[in-house]
C-alpha positions in Angstrom: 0.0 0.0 0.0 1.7 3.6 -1.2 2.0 6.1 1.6 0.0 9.0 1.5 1.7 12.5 0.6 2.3 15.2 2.9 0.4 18.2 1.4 2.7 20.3 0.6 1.8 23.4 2.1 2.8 21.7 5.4 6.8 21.7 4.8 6.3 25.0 3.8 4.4 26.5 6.7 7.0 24.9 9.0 9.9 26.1 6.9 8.3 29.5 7.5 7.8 29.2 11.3 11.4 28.4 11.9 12.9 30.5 9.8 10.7 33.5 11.7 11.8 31.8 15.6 15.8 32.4 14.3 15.3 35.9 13.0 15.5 38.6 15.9 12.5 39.3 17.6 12.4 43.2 16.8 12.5 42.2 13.2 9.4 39.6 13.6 7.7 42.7 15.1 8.8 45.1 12.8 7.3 42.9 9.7 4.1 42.2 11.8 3.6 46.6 12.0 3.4 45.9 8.6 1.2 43.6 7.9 -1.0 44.9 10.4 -1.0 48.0 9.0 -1.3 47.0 5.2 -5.1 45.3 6.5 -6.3 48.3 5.0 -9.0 47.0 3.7 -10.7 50.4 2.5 -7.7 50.2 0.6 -8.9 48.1 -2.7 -12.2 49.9 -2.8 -11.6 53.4 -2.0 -12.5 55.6 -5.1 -15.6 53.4 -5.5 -17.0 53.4 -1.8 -16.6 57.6 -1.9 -18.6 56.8 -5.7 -20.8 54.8 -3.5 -21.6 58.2 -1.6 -22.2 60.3 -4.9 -18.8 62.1 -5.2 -17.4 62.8 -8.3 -13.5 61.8 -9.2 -13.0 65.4 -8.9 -14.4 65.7 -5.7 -12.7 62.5 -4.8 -9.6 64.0 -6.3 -10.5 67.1 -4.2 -10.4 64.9 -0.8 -7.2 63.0 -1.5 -5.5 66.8 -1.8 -7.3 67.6 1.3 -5.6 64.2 3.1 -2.3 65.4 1.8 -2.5 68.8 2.7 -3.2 68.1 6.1 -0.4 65.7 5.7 2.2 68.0 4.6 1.0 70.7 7.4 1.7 68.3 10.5 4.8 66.1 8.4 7.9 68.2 9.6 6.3 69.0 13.1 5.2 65.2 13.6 8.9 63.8 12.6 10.2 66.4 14.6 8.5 65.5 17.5 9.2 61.7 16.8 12.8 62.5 17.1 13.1 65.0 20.5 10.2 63.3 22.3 9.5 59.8 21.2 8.9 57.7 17.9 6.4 55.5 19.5 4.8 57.9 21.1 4.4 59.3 17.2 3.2 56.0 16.1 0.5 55.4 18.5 -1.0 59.0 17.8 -1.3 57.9 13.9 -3.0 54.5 14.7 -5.4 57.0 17.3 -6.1 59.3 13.9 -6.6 56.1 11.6 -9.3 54.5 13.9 -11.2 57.9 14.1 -10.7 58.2 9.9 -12.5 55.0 9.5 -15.2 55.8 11.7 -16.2 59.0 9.7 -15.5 57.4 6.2 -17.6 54.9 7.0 -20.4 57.1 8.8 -20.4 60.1 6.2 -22.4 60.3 3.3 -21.8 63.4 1.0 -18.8 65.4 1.8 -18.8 66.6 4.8 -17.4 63.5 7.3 -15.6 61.8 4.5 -13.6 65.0 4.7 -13.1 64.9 8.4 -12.1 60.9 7.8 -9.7 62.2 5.0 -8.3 64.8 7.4 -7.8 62.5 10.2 -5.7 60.2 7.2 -3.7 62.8 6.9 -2.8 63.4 11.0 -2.1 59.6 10.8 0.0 59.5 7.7 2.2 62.8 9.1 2.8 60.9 12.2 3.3 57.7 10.9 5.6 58.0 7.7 9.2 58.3 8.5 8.8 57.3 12.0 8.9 53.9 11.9 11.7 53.8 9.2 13.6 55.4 11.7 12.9 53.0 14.4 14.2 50.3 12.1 17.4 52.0 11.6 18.1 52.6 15.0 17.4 49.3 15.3 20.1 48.2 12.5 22.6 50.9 13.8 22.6 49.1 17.4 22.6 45.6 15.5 26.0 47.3 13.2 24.2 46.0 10.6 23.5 49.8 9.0 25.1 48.5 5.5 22.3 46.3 5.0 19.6 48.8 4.6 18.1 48.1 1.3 17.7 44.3 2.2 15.9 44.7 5.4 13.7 47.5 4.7 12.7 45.7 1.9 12.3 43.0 3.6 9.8 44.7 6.0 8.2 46.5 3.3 7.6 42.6 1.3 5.9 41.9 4.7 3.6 44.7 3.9 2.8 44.1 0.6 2.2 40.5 2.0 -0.3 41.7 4.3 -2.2 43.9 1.4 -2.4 40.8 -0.8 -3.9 38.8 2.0 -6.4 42.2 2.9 -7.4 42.2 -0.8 -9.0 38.9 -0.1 -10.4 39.7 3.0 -12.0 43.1 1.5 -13.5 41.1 -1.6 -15.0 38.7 1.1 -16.4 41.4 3.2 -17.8 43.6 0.2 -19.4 40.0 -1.3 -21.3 39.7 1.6 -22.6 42.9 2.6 -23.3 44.4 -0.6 -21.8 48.0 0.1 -18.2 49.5 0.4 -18.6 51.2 3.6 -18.3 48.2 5.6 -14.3 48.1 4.9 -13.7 50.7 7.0 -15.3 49.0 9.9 -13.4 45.8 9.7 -10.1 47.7 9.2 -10.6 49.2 12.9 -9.8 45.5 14.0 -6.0 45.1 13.0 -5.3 48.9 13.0 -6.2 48.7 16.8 -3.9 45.0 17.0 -1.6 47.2 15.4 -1.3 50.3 18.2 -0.5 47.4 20.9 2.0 46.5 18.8 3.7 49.5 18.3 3.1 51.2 22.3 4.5 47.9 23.4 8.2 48.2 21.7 11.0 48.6 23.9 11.9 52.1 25.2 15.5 52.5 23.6 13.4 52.4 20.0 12.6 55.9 21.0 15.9 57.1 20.0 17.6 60.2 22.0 14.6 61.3 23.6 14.4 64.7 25.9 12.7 65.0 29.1 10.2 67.5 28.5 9.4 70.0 25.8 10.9 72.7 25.0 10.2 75.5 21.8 14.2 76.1 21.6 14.9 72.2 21.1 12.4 72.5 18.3 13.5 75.0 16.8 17.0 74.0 16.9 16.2 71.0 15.4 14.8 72.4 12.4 18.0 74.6 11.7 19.6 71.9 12.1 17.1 69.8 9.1 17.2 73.1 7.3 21.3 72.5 7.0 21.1 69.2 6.3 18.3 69.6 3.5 21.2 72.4 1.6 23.5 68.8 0.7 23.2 68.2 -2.8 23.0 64.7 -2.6 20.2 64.5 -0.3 18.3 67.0 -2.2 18.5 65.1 -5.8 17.3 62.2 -4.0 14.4 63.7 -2.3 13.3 65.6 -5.9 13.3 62.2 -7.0 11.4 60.7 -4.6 8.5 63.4 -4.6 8.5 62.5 -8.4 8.0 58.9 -8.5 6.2 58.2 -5.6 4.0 61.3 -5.9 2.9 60.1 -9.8 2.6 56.9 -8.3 0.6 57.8 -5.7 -2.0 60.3 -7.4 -2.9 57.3 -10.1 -2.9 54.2 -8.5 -6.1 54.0 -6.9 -8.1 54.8 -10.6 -6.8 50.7 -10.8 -10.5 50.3 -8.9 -12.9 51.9 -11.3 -10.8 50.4 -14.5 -10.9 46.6 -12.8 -14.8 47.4 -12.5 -15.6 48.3 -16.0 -13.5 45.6 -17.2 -15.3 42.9 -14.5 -19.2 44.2 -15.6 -18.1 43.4 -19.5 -17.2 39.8 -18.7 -19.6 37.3 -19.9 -19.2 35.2 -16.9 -20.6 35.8 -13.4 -24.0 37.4 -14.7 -26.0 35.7 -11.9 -24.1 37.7 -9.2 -24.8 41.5 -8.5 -22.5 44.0 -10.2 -21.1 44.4 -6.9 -20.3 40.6 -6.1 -19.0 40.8 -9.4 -16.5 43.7 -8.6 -15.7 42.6 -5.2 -14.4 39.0 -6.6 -12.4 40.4 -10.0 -10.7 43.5 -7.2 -9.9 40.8 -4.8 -8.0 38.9 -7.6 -6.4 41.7 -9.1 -4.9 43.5 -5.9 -4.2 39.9 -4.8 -1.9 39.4 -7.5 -0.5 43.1 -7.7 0.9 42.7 -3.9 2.3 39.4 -4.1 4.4 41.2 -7.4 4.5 44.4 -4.6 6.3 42.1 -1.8 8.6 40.0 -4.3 9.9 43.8 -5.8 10.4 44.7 -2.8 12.3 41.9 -1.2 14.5 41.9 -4.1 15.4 45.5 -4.7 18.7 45.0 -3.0 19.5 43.0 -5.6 19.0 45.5 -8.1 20.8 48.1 -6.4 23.8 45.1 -6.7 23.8 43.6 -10.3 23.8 47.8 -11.3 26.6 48.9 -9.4 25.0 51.2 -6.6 21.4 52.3 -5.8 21.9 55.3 -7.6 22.4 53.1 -10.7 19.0 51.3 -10.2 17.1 54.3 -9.6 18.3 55.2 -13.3 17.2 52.0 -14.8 13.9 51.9 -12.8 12.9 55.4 -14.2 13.3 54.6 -17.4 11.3 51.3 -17.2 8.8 53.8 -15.7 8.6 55.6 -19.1 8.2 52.0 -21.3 5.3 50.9 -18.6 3.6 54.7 -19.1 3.7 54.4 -22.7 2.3 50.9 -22.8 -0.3 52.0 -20.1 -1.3 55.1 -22.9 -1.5 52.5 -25.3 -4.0 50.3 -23.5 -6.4 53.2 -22.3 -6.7 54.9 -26.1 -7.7 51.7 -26.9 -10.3 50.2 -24.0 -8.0 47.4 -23.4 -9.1 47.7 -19.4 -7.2 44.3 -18.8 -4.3 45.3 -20.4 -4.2 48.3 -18.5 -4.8 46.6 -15.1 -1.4 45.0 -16.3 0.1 48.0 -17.0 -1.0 49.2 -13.1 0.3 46.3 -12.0 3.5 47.2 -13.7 3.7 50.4 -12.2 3.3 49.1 -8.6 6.3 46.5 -8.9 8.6 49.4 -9.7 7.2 51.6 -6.9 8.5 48.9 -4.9 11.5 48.3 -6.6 12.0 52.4 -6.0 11.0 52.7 -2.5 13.7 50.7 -0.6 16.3 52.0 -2.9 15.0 56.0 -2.1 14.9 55.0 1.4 18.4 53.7 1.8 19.6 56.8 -0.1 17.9 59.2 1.6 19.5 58.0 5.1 23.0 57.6 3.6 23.3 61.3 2.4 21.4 62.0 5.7 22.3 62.4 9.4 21.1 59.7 12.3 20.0 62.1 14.8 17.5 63.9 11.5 16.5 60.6 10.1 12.2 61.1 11.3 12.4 64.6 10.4 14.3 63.7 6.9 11.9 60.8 5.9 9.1 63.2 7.0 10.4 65.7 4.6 10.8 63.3 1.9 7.3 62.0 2.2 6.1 65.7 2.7 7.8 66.4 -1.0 5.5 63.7 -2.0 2.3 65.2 -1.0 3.4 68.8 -2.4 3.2 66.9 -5.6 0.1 65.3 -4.9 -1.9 68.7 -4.0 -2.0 70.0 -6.9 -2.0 66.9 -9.4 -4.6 64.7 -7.9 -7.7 67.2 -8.5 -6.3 68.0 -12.3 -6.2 64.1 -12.8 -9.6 63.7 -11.5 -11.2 66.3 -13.5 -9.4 64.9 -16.8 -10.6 61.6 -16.1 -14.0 62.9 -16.0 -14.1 64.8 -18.8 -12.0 62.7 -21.1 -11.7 59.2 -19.3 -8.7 57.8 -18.2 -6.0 58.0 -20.7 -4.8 61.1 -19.0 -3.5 59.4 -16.4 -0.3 57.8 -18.0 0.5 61.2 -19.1 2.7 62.3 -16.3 4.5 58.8 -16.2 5.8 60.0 -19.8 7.0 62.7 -19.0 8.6 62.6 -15.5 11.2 59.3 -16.8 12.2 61.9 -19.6 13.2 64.5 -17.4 15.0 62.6 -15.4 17.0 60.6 -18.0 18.1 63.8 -19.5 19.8 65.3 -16.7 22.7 65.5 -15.4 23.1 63.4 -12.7 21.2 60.3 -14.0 23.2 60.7 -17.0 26.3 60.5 -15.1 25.1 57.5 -12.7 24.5 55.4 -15.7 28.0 56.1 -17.5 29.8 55.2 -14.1 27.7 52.0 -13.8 29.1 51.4 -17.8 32.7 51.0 -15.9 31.8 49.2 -12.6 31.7 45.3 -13.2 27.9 43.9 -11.3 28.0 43.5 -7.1 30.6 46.0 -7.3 30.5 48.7 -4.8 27.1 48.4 -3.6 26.8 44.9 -2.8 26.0 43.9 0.5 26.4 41.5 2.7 22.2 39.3 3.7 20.2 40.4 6.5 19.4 38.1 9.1 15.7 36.9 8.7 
């Protein structure tokens, strides 16, 4: 008689668990804020719940500037405080805002509470962003494991993207079953809350070198001293570049919903379900799939960063595949090809990943350890400046000339940045370095 076969997912699941009980407990915890956090699961349906409430994209456009001009008010401030007075602390004010957001999105009909929920995203996202980057690398300084940047923030950030693919599930589940988009932001209370326990529960030293008690001179000083630090040239090219990419990126990426939707109510399967069901179960698959690409870019941007030469070298490379996605993605909307351009969203995503731990690593090399909150604050407040202004002009071309518009700006940023200077310079040096030359690194732990 043949013995039966282990199912394979059981070698697997136990490969996983050991491999997590040797990596170092802070790092476990550190992935865990991020899948935690990444249950957004408001997240896949957005756009279309705020349809749901008879808002226009331009309205909708309208709100998401509103998020990231509170955002960019409170950014500098927030990291700021972080730094002087306590990066958890920080932290478990922005999971405070989030919980309070979700409660008005998913009360608020018309504009007037989604606002106040968009507002409150933006307190969140001001205290949030930066801060915890900075708690990881305090974390790697004290390990002396500071050369390995790239690896294990990506590696954190493939956690995330982890946890989004498994939210896009759970969101599809939740909007097949109760018929309406407003529930999401009920159920993304639960692991936002887990996630505040989490975070108010890491050990003191995380805090970095905290003062006693506040003080407007401290503050102050520490802004001259950002101010100075902001005036390197290095820093500054990266942070232009970083507003660019992820600002684009950001602005377009949720108008995936409402393209996955009209391609899902043309399919001639499925007809017996609501239009809803029907959206919830195609959105599930799609975001599924575009965070499990998310994570694996992620995890594997170090590598990048090594077969180029440097992370500067990459980040040359990865804008220009930016302009070949764009111009495909152009391609697709001219032409109704709403799968093809899911794709080409898709696309887009996986090199915002590939991008992210590269800027990040960057940012804090040409940076200084005792600025790092307040300089990831300002790099993700460059971000929203670009935001402002762009999200409500793509909203109102999209509505009065449907979507193409919104592969427009992924033309022309690439071309910008190929032509100049600096990018042209990174890629003649990587034409004389041989691959893993000076920016190969040794592998995290975990």
């Amino acid at each position: 008689m043949k013995s039966r076969r282990r199912p394979v997912i059981i070698p697997t699941v136990n490969k996983l668990l050991e491999k997590i009980r040797a990596t170092d407990p802070l790092l476990v915890r550190f992935c865990l804020y991020g899948f935690l956090k990444n249950q957004a699961y408001f997240e896949p349906f957005l756009i279309l719940a705020l349809r749901e409430k008879g808002l226009s994209f331009f309205q909708i456009g309208a709100l998401v500037a509103l998020r990231h001009i509170v955002l960019n008010a409170c950014e500098i401030p927030s990291g700021a405080l972080a730094d002087l007075y306590g990066r958890r602390r920080a932290m478990v004010t922005a999971f405070s805002a989030y919980v309070l957001a979700f409660a008005a999105l998913a009360l608020g009909s018309g504009l007037a509470l989604p606002a106040v929920g968009m507002a409150l995203m933006g307190v969140g996202d001001a205290f949030r962003t930066g801060t915890h980057k900075a708690i990881i690398m305090t974390w790697l300084e004290r390990e002396g494991r500071s050369a390995e940047r790239t690896k294990v923030y990506g590696l954190t950030r493939s956690w995330s993207k982890i946890g989004s693919a498994v939210s896009a599930i759970i969101a599809g589940a939740i909007v097949f079953n109760v018929r309406h988009y407003a529930g999401v932001f009920w159920f993304a209370m639960i692991p936002y809350a887990a996630d505040l326990v989490n975070l108010a529960t890491y050990p003191a030293w995380l805090d970095g070198q905290t003062r006693p008690g506040f003080r407007w001179s401290e503050l102050l000083a520490h802004f001259r001293d950002t101010g100075r630090a902001l005036l390197n040239p290095a820093l500054r090219g990266v942070l232009i570049e970083s507003m660019s990419f992820h600002g684009y990126y950001a602005a377009v990426k949720d108008y995936l919903q409402p393209i996955v939707m009209t391609a899902a109510l043309a399919l001639p399967t499925l007809t017996s379900l609501a239009d809803r069901q029907r959206t919830a179960i195609m959105i599930a698959i799609v975001y599924t799939a575009l965070h499990i690409i998310e994570s694996y870019a992620s995890r594997r941007s170090h590598l990048l960063s090594t077969r180029c030469g440097s992370d500067e070298n990459a980040a040359c490379l990865i804008w220009i595949l930016l302009g070949l996605v764009s111009g495909g993605l152009l391609l697709a909307l001219l032409n109704a090809r709403y799968w093809a351009a899911a794709a080409g969203f898709i696309a887009l995503a996986a090199l915002n990943n590939l991008f992210r731990p590269n800027v990040v690593s960057r940012v804090v090399a040409a940076g200084d350890a005792r600025l790092q909150a307040t300089v990831l604050s300002v790099e993700s407040q460059l971000k929203s400046l670009f935001i402002i202004p762009v999200a409500p002009l793509i909203g109102r071309w999209v509505d009065s000339q449907g979507f193409w518009p919104l592969s427009v700006i992924g033309l022309l940023l690439p071309a910008a940045v190929i032509i100049s200077d600096s990018c042209r310079s990174n890629l003649k040096c990587a034409r004389h370095q041989p691959p893993g030359g000076p920016a190969a690194q040794p592998p995290a732990g975990g």
